[in-house]
MARFINU-798363 format. One line per 5 residues: number of its first residue (from 1); their letters; for each residue x, y, z of C-alpha. Coordinates in steps of 0.001 Angstrom, whole numbers, plus 500000, padded with zeros to 6 digits. Each point is the difference from the previous one (the first is absolute). Layout:
% MARFINU-798363
NUM	A	X/Y/Z; ...
This chain:
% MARFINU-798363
1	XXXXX	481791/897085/189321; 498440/500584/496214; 497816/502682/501388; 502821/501871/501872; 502064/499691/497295
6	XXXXX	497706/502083/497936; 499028/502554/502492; 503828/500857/500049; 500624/501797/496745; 496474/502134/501267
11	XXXXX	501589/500963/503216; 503358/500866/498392; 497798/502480/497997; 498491/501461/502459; 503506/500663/501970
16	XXXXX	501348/501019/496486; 497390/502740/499824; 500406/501138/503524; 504029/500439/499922; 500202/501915/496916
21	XXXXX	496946/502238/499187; 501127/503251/500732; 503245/499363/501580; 503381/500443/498809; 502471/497413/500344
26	XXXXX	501710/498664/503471; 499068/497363/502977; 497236/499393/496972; 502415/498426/497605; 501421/497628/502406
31	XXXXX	496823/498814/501724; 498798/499159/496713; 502850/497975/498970; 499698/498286/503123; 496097/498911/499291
36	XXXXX	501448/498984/496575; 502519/497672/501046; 497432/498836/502481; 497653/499239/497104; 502797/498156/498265
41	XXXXX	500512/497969/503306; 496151/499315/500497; 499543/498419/496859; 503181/498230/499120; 501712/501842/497984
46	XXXXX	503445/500807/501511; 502540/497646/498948; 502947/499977/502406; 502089/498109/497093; 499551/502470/497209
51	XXXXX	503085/502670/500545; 497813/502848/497514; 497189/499730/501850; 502134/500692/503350; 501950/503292/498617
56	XXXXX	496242/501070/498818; 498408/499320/503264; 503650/502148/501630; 499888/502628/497488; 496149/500530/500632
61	XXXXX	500541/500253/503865; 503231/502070/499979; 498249/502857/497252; 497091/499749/502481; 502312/501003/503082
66	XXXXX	501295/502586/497281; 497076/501601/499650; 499217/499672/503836; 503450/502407/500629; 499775/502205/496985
71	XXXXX	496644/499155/498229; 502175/501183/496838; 499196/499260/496383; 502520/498119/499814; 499057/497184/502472
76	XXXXX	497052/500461/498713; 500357/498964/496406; 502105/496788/501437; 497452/499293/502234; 497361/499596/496653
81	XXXXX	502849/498438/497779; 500987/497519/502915; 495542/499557/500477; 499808/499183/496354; 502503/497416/499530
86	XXXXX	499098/498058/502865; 496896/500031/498845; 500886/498218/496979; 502288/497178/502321; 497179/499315/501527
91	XXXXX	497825/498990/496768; 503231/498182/498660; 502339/498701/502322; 502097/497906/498148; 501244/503298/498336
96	XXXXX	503350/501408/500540; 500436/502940/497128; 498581/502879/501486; 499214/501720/496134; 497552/496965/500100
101	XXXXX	497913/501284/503230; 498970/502980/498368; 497633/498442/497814; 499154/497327/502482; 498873/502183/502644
106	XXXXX	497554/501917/497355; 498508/496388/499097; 499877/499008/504233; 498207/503352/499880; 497276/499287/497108
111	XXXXX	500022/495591/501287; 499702/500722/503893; 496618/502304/499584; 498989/497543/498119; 500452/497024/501366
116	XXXXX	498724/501722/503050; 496571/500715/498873; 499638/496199/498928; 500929/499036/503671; 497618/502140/501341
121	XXXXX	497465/499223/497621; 500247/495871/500728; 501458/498832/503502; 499450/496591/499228; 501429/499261/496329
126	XXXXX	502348/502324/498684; 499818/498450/496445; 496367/500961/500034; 500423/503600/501787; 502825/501333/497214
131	XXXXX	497363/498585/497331; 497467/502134/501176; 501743/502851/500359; 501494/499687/496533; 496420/499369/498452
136	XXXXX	498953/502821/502111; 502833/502482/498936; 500132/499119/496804; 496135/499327/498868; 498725/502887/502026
141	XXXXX	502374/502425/501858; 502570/500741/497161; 497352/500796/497289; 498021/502191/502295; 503463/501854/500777
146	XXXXX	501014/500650/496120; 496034/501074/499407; 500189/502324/502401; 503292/501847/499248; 498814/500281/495955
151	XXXXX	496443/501116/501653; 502435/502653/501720; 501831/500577/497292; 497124/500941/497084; 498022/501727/503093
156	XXXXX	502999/502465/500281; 500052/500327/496097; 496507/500285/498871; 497390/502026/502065; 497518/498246/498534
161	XXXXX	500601/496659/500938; 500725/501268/503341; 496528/501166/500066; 499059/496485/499141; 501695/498227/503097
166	XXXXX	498437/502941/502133; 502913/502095/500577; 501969/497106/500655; 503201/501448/501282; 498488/503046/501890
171	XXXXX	498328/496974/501951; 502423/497808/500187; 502012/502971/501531; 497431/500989/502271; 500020/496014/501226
176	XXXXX	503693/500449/500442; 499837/502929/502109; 497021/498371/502344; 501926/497324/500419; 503226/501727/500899
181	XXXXX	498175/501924/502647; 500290/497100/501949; 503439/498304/498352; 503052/501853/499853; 501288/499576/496935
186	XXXXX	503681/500161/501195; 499280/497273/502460; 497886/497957/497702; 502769/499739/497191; 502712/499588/502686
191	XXXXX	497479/496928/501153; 499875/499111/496386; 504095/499851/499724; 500337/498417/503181; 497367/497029/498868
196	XXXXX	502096/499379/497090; 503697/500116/501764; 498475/497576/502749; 498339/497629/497079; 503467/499998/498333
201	XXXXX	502035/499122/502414; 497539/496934/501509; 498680/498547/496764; 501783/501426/497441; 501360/498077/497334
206	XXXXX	502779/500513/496705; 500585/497617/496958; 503592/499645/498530; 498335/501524/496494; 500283/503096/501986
211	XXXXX	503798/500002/500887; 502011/502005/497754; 503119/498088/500984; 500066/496071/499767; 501652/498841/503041
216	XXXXX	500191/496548/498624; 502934/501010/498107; 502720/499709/502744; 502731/502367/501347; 502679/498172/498289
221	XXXXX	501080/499521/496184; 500238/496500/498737; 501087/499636/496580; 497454/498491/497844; 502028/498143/496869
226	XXXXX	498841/500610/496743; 501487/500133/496683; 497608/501042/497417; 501259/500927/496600; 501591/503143/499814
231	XXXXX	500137/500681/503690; 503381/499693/500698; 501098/502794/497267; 496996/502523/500834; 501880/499442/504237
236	XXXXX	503153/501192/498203; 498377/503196/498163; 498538/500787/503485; 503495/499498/501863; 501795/502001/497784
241	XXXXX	497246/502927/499633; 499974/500081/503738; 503531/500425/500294; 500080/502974/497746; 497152/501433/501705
246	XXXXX	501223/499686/503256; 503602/501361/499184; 498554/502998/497994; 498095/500619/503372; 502649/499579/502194
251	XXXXX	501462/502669/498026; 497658/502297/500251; 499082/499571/503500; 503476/500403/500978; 500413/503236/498526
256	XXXXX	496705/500872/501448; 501625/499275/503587; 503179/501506/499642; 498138/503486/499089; 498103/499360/502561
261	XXXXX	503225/499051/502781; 501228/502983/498549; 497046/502700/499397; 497602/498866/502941; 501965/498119/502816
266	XXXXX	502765/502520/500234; 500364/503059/497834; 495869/501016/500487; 499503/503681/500092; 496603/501714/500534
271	XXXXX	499064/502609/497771; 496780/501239/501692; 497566/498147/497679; 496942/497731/500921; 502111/496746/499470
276	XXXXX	496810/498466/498649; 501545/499171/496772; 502974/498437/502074; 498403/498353/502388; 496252/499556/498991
281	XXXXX	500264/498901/496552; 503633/498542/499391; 499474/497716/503494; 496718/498742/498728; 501550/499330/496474
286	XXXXX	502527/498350/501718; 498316/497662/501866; 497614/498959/496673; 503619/499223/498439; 500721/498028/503189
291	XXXXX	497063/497682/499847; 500654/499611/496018; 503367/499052/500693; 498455/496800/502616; 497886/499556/497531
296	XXXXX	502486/499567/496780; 502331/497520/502297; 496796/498021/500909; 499267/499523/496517; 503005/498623/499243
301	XXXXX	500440/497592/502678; 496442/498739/499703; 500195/496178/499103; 502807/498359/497258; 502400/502767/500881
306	XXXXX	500251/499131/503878; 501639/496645/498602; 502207/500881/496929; 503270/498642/500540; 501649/503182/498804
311	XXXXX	497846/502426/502518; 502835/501017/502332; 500789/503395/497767; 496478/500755/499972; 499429/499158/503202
316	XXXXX	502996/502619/501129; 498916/502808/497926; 496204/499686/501184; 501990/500255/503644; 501447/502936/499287
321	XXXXX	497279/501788/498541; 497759/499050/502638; 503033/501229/502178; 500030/503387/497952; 496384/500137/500654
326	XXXXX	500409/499578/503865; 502513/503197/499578; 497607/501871/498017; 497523/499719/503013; 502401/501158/502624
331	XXXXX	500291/503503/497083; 496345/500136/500165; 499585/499555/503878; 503188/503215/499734; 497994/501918/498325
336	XXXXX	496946/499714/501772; 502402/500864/503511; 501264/503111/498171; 496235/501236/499213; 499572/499323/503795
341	XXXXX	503013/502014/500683; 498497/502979/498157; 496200/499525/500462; 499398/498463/503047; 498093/496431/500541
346	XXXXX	496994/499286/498350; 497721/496418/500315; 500795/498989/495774; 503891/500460/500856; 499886/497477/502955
351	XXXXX	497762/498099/497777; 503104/499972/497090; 502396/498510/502365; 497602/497316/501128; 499338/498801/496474
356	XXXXX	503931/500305/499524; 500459/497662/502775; 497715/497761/498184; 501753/500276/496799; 503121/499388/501289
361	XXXXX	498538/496483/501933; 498292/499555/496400; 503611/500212/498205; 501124/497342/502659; 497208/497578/499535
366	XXXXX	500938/500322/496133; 503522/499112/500844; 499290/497018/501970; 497123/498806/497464; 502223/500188/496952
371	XXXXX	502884/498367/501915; 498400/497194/501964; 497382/499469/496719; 496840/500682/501984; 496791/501106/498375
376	XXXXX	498215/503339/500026; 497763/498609/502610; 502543/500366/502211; 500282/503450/499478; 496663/500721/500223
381	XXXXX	499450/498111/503342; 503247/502177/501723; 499711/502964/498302; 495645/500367/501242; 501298/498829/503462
386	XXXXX	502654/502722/499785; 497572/502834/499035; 497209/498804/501906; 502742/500138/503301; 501012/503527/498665
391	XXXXX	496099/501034/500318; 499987/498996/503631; 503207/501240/500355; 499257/503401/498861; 496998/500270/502460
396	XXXXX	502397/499435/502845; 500951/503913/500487; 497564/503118/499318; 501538/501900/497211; 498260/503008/500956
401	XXXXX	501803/500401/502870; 503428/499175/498814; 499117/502083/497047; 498891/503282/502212; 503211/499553/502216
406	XXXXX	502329/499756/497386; 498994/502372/497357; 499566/502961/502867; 503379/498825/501512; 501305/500919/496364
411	XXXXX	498439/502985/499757; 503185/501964/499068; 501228/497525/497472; 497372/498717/498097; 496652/501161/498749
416	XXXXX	497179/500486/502552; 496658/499193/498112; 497581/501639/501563; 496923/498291/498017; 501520/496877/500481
421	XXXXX	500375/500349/503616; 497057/501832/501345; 497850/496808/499129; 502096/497232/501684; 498000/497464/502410
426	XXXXX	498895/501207/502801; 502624/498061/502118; 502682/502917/498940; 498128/503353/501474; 502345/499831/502769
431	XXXXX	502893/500482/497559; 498264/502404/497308; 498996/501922/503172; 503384/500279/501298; 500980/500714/496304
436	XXXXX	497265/503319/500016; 502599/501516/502861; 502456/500071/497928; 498224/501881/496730; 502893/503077/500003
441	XXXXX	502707/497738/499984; 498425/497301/497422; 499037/503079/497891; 503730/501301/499718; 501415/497138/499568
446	XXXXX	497928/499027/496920; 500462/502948/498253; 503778/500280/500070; 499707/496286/498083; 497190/500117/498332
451	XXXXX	498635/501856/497223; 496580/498528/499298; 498337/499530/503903; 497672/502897/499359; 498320/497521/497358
456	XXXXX	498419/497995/502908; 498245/500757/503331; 501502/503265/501795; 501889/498693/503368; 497442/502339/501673
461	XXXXX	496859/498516/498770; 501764/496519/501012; 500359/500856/503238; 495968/501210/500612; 498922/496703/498212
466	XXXXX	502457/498091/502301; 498238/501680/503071; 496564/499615/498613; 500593/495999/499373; 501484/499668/503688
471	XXXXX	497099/502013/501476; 497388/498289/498313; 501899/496619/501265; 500238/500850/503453; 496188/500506/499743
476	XXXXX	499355/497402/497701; 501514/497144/501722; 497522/499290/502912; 497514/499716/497658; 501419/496719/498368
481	XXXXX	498675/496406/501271; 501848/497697/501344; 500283/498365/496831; 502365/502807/498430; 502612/499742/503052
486	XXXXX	503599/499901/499028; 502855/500700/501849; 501342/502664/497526; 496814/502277/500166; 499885/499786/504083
491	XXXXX	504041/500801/500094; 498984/502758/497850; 496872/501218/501670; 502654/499862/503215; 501832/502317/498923
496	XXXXX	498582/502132/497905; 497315/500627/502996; 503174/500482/502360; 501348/502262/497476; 496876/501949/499683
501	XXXXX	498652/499796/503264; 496374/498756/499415; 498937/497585/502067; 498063/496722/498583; 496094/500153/500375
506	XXXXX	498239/497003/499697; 496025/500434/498486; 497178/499665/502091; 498256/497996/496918; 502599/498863/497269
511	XXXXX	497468/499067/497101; 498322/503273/499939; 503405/502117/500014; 501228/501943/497033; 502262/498034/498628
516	XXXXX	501715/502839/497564; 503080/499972/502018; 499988/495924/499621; 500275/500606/496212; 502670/502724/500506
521	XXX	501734/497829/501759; 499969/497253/497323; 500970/502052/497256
């Protein structure tokens, strides 16, 4: 069982290696995250019990199906975030904060390779096995390793000493390329990365001095008596000061939302500008103001306060400033729908109303902490589930797509970027291309609204790199391994090759076809 046990994390390598070198992402993604919850199961690790380990494990399976049906970037980035974490609930799982797995999966990573070696170094007494490798490592390996990069390093600086060590890096260069004559190095690194994701997740290990939370603390507030001289007075000061501060902000705020009610949510009038000042700068300054705000009301209700017998007032106006905040958000999430209106979808203005959303469940979680007394690790346990859920929830729809449909739909309304839009994913040729029929009409419209479209890509030249990018596809796509398959590309290479009337070919010998059109295709 010991012996197949280690010859896991080498096989998980090797199928690491094979799915991803030189493939983009689809089935690849999922099959992967299949062998990885496989590995979990093989050696133990899945605990049915543990609730964070179970969203990780769902999130990781449904970004992998994401990426099977759009292989977007999207899915894509959950499928690493949702690869990492679970890493790290593997090492510790006993932990519940997910801001505590980041570091824990980076010390399963470092632990599990080594605490691999020593098993394969002793079969029979592990004590003995991780003391060899650690006199080995330590007395032998790691010196030679630091010698040789400051034998690299004065080589590269003096030509003299490099004639000393016999032209050490020409050679040691010349090695390198020998040796890579007969390793890839894209497949030998991907080996290397697979190696360590396998180790980590079988016999990786974390230490609490590595959690940056401490979850011994619990979720709820108990008061903790204590009447040291002076306290009692110095509780008052802070009372009063906060509710000052918090009425003086209450102030402001509220004139902040009623010209904003007014200005923004129902007397807005375009002028023709960018907006980037309105919607760029003041929405980001906004939101910094936002997370202040949570952050002022958290100070105050951090221990003694929670428990003054006189809190109610300050209780109410923290309320209503974290109310006034909650309004602020729905201004900001306005404005961004009004830059929409006028310039057309873009990936960072979806992106603003997701971290709105979050905000706004952030403002609740304040609300309910400062009224129920809980402590901030309650906040940070709902508030990392919350975003973590948004990540996987994000990867749930290609963007491209929705993007591409809506912003030509809008053509005659809002601004048609042509830069922007030319380089979409793949997945929207279909929709660009039915765009390039329409050039005359796009064309006119723009320039009865807009002044500045000759700044950017010329509809004309969109439309030929449109063309070019579906051609190249249609050509490119046999050409990908079965590794790359996803069911946006083949709807696309359906109808793009109906559209365009070229039938698919399929190589007499894949490996030794040009594969120019593959990387077309990708870009």
């Amino acid at each position: 069982m010991k012996k197949i046990r280690l010859l896991l994390p080498l096989i998980f390598a090797l199928l690491f290696a094979y799915l991803l070198q030189g493939q983009q992402a689809g089935v690849n993604v999922l099959v992967m995250d299949v062998l990885v919850l496989m590995l979990l199961y093989t050696s133990g690790r899945i605990n049915a019990a543990n609730t964070t380990q179970l969203i990780l494990s769902s999130g990781l399976l449904i970004s992998g199906f994401m990426s099977l049906l759009y292989g977007s970037a999207t899915a894509v980035f959950a499928n690493v975030i949702s690869l990492i974490l679970l890493v790290g609930i593997s090492a510790d799982n006993h932990t519940k904060q997910l801001i505590n797995l980041v570091p824990a999966s980076f010390s399963a990573g470092i632990s599990g390779f080594y605490i691999y070696l020593s098993h394969l170094f002793s079969f029979n007494s592990n004590t003995g096995g991780k003391r060899y490798v650690a006199r080995f490592l330590l007395i032998v390996l790691f010196p030679l390793i630091i010698a040789l990069v400051f034998v690299m390093l004065y080589a590269g600086a003096s030509p003299f000493f490099d004639a000393l060590t016999g032209n050490f890096i020409e050679r040691l260069g010349i090695w390198f390329e020998q040796l890579f004559k007969f390793i890839d190095p894209a497949n030998f690194w991907l080996f290397v990365a697979g190696l360590l994701i396998s180790t980590a997740f079988v016999f990786g290990q974390s230490r609490d001095f590595f959690k940056l939370i401490n979850e011994s603390i619990p979720m709820q507030l108990h008061r903790q008596k204590r009447n040291p001289a002076g306290k009692p007075a110095l509780l008052r000061i802070e009372f009063r000061s906060g509710i000052v501060l918090l009425i003086l902000l209450n102030v402001l705020i509220g004139i902040m939302n009623v010209l904003d009610i007014w200005n923004v949510w129902f007397h807005f009038d375009w002028n023709g500008d960018y907006l980037k000042q309105f919607v760029h700068a003041g929405t980001w300054l906004l939101v910094f103001s936002i997370v202040i705000s949570i952050l002022i009301v958290l100070y105050y209700f951090r221990a003694s306060l929670n428990f003054y017998p006189r809190r109610k007032l300050l209780l109410k106006l923290a309320l209503v400033w974290l109310a006034q905040n909650a309004l602020l958000s729905i201004s900001v999430g306005i404005r961004n729908w009004l830059y929409i209106q006028h310039f057309n979808l873009a990936f960072k203005r979806i992106w603003v109303y997701a971290f709105l959303l979050l905000t706004l469940f952030g403002i609740a979680t304040v609300m309910i902490k400062i009224i129920n007394r809980k402590t901030n690790n309650y906040l940070f346990y709902y508030n990392s589930i919350a975003a973590y859920l948004m990540v996987v929830a994000l990867s749930l729809i290609n963007w491209d797509v929705v993007i591409a449909r809506y912003n030509y739909k809008h053509y005659t309304t809002s601004f048609f970027h042509t830069d922007f839009m030319a380089f979409l994913d793949g997945s929207t040729l279909p929709v660009l291309r039915e765009s390039t029929l329409q050039i005359a009409e796009i064309k006119e419209a723009q320039e009865q609204k807009f002044d500045f479209s000759d700044r950017y890509m010329s509809l004309y030249s969109y439309a030929k790199h449109v063309n070019k990018r579906c051609q190249n596809f249609v050509y490119g796509y046999p050409l990908l391994n079965w590794q790359s398959w996803n069911v946006a590309d083949y709807r696309t290479y359906r109808a793009l090759s109906k559209e365009m009337k070229i039938n698919s070919y399929s190589p007499v010998n894949r490996d030794k076809a040009d594969t120019s059109a593959v990387q077309s295709k990708q870009k």
